[in-house]
NUMARVO-502353 format. One record per residue: x, y, z of N, C-alpha, C, O, CB in turn; residue number from 0; residue in three letters. Coordinates in Angstrom, 2 decimals, always signed. Each point is the difference from the previous one (the first is absolute). Last residue first. Glycine has a CB too. Example, Ala and Ser with C-alpha at 12.3 -4.5 7.8 and 13.67 -1.06 7.14 Angstrom:
2
- +12.85 / -2.25 / +7.08 / +0.82 / +1.19 / +0.06 / -0.77 / +1.09 / +0.73 / +0.51 / +1.11 / +0.17 / +0.67 / -1.74 / -2.32 / 1 / SER
- -0.89 / -5.09 / +2.08 / -0.89 / +1.19 / +0.00 / +0.90 / +1.20 / +0.00 / +1.04 / -0.02 / +0.66 / -2.93 / -1.15 / +0.59 / 0 / ALA
end
This chain:
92
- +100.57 / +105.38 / +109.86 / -1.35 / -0.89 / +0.72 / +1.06 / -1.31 / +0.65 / -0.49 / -0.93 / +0.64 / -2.12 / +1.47 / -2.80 / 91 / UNK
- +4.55 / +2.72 / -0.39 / -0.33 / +0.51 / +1.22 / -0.79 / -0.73 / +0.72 / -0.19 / +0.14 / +1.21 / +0.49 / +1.69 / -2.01 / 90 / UNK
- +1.78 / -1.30 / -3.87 / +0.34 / -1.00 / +0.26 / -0.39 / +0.43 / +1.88 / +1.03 / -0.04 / +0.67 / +0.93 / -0.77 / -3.27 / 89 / UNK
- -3.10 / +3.31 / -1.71 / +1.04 / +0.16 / +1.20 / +1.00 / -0.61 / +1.11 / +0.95 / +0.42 / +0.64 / -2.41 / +0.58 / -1.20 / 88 / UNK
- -2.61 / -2.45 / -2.50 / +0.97 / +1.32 / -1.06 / +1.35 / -0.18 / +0.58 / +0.99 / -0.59 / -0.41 / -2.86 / +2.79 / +0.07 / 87 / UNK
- -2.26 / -3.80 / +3.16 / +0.88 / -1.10 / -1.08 / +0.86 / +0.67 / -0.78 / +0.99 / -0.71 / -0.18 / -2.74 / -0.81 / -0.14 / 86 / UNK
- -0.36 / +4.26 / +3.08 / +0.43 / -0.56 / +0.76 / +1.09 / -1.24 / -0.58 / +1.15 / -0.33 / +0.29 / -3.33 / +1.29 / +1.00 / 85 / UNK
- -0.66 / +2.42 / -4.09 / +1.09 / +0.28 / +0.51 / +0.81 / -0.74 / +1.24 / +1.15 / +0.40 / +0.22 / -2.20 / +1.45 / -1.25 / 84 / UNK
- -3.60 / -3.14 / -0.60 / +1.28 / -0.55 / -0.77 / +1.51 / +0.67 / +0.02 / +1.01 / -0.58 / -0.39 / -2.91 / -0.07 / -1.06 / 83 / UNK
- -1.58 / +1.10 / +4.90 / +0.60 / -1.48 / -0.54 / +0.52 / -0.40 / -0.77 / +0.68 / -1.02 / -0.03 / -1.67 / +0.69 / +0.60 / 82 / UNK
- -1.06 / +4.76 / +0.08 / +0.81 / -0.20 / +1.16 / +0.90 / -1.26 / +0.01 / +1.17 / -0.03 / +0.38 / -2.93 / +1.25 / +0.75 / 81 / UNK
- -0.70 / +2.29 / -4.58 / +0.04 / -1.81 / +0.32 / +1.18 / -0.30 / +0.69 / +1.12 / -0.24 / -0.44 / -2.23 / -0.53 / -1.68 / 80 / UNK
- +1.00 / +4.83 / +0.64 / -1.47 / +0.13 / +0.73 / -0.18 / -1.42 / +0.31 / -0.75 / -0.36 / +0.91 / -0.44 / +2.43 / -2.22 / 79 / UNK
- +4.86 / +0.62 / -0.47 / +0.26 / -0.81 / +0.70 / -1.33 / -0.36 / +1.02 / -0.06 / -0.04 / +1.23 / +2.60 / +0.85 / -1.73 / 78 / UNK
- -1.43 / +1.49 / -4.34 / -0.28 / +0.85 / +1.45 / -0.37 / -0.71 / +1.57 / -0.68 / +0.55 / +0.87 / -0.30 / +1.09 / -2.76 / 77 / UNK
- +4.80 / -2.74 / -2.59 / -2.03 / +0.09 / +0.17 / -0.19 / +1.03 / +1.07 / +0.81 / +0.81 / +0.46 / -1.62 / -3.61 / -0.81 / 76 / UNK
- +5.13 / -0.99 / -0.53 / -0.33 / +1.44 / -1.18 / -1.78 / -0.21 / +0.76 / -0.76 / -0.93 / +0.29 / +2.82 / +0.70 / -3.67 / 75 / UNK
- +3.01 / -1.92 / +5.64 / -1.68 / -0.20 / -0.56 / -0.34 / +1.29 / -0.60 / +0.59 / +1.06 / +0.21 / -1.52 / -2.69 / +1.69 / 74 / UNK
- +6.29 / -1.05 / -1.18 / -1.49 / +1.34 / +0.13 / -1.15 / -0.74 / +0.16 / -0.21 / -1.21 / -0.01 / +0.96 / +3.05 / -1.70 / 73 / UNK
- +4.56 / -3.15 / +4.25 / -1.27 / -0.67 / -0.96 / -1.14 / +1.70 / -0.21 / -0.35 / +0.88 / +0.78 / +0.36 / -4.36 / +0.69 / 72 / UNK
- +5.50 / +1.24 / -0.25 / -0.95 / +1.40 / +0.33 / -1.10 / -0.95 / -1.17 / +0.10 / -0.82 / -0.91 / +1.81 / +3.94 / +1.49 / 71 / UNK
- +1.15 / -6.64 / +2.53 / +0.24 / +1.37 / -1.72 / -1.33 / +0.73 / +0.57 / -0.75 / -0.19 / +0.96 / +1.75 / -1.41 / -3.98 / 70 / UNK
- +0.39 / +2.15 / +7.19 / +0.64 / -0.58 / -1.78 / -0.77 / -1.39 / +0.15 / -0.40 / -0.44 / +1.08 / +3.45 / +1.51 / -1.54 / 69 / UNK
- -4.63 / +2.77 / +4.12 / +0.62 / -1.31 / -0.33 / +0.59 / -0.54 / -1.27 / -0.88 / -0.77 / -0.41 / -0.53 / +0.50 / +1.93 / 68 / UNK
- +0.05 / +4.31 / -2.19 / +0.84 / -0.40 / +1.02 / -1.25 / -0.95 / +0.63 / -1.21 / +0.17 / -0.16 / +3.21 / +2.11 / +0.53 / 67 / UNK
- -3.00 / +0.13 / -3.91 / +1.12 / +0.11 / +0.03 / +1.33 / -0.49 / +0.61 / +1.20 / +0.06 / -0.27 / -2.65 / +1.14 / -0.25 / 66 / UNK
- -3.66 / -0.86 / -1.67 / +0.72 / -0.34 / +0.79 / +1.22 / -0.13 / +0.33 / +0.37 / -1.13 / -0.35 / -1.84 / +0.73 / +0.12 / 65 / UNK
- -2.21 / +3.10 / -2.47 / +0.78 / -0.79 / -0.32 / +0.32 / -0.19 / +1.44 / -0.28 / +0.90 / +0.78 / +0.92 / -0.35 / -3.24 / 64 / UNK
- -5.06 / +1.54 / -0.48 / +0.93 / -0.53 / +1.73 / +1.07 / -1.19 / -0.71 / -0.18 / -0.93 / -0.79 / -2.37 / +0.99 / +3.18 / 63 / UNK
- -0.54 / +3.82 / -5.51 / +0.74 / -1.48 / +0.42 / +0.57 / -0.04 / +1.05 / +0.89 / +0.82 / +0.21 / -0.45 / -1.30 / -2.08 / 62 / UNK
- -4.60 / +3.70 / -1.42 / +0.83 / -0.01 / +1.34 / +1.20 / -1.22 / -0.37 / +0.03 / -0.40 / -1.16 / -2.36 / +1.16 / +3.07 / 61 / UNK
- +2.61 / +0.96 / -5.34 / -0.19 / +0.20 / +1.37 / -1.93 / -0.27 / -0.02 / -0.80 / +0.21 / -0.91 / +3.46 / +1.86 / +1.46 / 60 / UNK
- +1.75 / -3.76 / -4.37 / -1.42 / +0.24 / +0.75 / +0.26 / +0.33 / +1.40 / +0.84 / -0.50 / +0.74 / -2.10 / -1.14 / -2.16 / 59 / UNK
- +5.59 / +0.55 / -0.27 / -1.06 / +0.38 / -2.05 / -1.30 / +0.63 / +0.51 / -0.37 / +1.02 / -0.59 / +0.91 / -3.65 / -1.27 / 58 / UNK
- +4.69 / +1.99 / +4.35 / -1.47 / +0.01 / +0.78 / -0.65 / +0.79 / -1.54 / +0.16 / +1.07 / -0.58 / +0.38 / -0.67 / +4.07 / 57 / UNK
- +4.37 / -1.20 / -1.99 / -1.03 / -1.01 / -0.99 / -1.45 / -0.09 / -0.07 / -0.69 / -0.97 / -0.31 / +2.34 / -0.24 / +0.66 / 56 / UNK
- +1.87 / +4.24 / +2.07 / -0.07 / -0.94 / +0.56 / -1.17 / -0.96 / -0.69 / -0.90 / -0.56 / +0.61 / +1.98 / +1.90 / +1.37 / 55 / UNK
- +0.79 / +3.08 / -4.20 / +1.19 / -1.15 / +1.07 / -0.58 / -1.21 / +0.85 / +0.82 / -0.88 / +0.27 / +0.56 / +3.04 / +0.27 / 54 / UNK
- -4.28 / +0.54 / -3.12 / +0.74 / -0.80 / -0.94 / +1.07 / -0.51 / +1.00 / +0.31 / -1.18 / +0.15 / -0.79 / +2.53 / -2.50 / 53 / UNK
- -2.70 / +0.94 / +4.79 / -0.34 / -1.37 / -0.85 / +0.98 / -0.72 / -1.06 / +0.08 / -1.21 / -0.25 / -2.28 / +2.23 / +0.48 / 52 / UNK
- +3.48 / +2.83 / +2.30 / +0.01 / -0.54 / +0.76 / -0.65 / -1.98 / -0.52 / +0.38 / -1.15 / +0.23 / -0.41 / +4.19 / +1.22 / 51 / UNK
- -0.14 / +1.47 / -3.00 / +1.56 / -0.79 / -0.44 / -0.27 / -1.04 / +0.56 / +0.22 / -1.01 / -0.67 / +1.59 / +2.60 / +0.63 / 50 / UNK
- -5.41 / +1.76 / +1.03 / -0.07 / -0.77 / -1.13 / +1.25 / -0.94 / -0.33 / -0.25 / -1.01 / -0.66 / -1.25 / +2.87 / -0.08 / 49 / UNK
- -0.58 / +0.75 / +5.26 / +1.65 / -0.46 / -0.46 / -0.33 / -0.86 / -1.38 / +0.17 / -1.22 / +0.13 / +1.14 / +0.87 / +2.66 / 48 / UNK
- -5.45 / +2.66 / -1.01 / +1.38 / +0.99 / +0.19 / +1.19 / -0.77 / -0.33 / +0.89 / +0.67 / -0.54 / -1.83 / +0.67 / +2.47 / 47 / UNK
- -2.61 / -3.53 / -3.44 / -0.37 / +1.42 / -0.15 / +1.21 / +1.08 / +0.47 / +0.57 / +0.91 / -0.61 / -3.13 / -1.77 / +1.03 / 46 / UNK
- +2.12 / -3.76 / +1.16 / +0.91 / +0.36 / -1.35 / -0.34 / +0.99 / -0.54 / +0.89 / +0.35 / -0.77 / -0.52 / -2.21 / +0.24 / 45 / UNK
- -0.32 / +0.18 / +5.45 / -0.60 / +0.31 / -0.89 / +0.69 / +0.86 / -1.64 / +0.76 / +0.91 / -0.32 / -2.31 / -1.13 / +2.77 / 44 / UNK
- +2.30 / -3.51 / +2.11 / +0.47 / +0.69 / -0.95 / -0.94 / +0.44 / -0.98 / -0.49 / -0.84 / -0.75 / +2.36 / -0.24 / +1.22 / 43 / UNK
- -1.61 / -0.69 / +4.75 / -0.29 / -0.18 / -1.04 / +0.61 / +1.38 / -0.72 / +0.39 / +1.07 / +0.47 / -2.40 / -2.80 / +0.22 / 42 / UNK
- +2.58 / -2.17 / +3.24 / +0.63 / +0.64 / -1.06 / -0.83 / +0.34 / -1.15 / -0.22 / -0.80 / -0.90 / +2.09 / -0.29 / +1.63 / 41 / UNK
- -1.80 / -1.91 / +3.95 / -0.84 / +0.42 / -1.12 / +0.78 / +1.50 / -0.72 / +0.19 / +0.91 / +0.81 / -2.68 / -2.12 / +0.58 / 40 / UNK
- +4.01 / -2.96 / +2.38 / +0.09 / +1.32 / +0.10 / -1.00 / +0.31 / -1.60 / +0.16 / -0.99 / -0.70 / +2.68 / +1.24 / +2.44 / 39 / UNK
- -2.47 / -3.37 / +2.82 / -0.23 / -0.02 / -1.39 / +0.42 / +0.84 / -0.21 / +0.32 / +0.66 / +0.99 / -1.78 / -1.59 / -1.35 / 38 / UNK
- +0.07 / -1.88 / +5.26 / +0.81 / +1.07 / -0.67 / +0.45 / -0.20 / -1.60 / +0.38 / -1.12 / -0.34 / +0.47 / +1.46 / +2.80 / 37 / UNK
- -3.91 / -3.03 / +1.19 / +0.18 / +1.36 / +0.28 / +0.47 / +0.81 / -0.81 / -0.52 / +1.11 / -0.07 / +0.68 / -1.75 / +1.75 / 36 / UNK
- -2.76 / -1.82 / -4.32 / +0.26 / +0.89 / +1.73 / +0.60 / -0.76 / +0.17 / -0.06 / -1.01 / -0.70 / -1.56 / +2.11 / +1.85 / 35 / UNK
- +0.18 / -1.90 / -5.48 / +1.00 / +0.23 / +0.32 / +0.57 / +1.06 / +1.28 / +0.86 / +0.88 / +0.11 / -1.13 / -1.74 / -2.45 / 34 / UNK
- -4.36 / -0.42 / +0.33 / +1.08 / -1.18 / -0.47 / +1.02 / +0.12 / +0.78 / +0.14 / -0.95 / +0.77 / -0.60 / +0.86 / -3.02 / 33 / UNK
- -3.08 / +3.31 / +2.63 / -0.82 / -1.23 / +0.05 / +0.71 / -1.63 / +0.29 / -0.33 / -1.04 / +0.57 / -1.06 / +2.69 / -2.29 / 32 / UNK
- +2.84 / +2.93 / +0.79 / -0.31 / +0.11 / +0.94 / -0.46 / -1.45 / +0.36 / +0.32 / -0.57 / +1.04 / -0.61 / +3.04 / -1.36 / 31 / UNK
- +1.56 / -1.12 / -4.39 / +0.73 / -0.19 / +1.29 / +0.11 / +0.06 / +1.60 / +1.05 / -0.05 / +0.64 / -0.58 / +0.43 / -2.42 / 30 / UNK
- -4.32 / -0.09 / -1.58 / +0.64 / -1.16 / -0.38 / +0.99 / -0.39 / +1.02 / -0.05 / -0.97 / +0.77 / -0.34 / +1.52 / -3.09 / 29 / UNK
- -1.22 / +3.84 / +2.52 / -0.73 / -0.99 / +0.78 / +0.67 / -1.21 / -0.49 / +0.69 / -0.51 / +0.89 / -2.96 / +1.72 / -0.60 / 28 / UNK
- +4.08 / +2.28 / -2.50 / +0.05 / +0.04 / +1.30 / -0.71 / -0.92 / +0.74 / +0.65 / -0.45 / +0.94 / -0.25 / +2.44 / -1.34 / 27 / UNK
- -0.60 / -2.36 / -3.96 / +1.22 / -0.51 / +0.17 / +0.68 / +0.66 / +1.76 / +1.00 / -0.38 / +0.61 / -0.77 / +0.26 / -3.89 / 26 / UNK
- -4.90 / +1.50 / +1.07 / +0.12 / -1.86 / +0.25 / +1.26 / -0.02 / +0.12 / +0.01 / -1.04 / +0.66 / -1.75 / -0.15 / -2.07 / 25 / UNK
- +1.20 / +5.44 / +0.67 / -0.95 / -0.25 / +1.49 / +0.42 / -1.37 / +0.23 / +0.50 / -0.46 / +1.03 / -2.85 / +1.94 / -1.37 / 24 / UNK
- +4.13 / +0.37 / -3.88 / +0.62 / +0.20 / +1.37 / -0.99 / -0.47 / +1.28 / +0.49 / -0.37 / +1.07 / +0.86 / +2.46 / -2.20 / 23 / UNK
- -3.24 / -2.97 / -2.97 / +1.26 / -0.70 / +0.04 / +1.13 / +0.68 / +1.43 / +0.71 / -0.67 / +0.75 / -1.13 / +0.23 / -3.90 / 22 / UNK
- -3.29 / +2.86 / +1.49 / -0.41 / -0.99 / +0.58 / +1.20 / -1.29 / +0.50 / +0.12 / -0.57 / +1.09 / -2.35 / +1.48 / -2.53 / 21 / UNK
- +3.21 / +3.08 / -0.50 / -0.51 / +0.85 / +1.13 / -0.51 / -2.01 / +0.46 / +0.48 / -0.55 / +0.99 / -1.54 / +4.32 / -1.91 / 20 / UNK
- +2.33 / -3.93 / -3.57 / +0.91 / +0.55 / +0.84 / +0.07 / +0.11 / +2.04 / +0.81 / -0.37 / +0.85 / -1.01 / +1.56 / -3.55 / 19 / UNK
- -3.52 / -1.61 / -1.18 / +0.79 / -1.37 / +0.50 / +1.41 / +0.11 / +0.91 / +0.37 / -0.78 / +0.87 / -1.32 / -0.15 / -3.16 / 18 / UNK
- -1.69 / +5.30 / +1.12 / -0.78 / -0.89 / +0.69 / +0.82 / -1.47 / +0.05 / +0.24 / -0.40 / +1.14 / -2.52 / +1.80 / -1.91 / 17 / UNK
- +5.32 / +2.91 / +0.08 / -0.21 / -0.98 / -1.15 / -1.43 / -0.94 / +0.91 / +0.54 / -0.88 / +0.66 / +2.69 / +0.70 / -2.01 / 16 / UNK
- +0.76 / +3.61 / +2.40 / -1.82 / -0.22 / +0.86 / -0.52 / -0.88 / -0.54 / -0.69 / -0.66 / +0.78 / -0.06 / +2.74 / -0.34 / 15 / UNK
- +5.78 / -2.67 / -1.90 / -0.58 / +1.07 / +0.63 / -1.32 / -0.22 / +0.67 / -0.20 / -1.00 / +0.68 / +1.39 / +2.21 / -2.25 / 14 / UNK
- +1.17 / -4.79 / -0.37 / +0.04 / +0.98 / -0.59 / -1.06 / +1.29 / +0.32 / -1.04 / +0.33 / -0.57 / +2.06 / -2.12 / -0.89 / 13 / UNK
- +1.92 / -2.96 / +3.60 / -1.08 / +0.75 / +0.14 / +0.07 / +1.14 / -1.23 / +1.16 / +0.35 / -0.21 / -1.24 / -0.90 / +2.93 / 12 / UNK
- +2.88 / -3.97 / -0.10 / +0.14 / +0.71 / -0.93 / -1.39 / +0.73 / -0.47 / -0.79 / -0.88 / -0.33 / +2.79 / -0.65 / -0.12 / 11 / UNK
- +0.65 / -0.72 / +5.07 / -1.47 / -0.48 / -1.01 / -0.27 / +1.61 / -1.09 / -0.43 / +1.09 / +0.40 / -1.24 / -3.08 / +2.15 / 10 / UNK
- +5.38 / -1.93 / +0.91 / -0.18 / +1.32 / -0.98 / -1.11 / +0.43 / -1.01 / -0.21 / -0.49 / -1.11 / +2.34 / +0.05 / +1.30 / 9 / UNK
- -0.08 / -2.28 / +5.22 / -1.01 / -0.23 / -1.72 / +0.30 / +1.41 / -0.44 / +0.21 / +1.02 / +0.66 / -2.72 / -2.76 / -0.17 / 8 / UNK
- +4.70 / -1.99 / +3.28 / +0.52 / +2.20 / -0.63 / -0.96 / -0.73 / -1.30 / +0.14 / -0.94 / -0.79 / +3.56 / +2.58 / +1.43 / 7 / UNK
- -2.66 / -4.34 / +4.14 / -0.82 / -0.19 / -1.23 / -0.23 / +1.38 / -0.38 / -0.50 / +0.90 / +0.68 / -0.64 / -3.13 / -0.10 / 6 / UNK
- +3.36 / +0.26 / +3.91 / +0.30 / +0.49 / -0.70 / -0.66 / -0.37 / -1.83 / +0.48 / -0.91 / -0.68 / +1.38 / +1.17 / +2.98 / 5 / UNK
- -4.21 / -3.15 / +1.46 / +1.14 / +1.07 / +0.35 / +0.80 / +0.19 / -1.99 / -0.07 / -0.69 / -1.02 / +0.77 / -0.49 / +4.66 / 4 / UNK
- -5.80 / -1.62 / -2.01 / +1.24 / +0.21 / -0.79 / +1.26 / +1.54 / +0.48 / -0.30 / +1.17 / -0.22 / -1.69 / -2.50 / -1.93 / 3 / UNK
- -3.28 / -1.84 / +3.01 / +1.28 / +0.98 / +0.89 / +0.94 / -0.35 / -0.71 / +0.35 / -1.18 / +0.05 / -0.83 / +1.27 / +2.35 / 2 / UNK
- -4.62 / -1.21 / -3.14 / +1.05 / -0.51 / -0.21 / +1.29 / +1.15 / +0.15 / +0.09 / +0.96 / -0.76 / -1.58 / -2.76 / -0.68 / 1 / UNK
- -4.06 / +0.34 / +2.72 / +0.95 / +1.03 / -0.42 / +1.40 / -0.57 / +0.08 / +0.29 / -0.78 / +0.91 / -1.83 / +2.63 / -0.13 / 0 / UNK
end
């Protein structure tokens, strides 16, 4: 496990949506797994804040963006491949 301080993901969702609902489970464990002690997860569902995609460039949900540590990096999916969001993210 790899200990990273201050790391703000943003993981973009469209409501109950099944990839949605799944994509939140894996980007909680993902960050559990990667980034203890401390992270912060952010999520945004676009069902209730739709602007929110055109202001922040977001074409597909789900997507985890990263935000912090710079540069910010996405991944698009439901983050079920633990390894390639690790390589995405630059976390491994």
């Amino acid at each position: 496990m790899k200990t990273i301080k201050a790391v703000h993901l943003r993981l973009y969702v469209a409501g109950h949506a099944p990839n949605s609902v799944l994509a939140i489970v894996n980007a909680k464990a993902f960050c559990e797994a990667h980034y203890l002690p401390g992270y912060k997860l952010e999520i945004v569902d676009l069902m209730d804040h739709p602007l929110r995609a055109l202001e922040d460039g977001i074409v597909v949900t789900p997507t985890l963006v990263r935000l912090m540590p710079k540069p910010s990096r996405k991944v698009i999916g439901t983050l079920t491949d633990q390894r390639q969001v690790v390589l995405a993210l630059g976390a491994g």
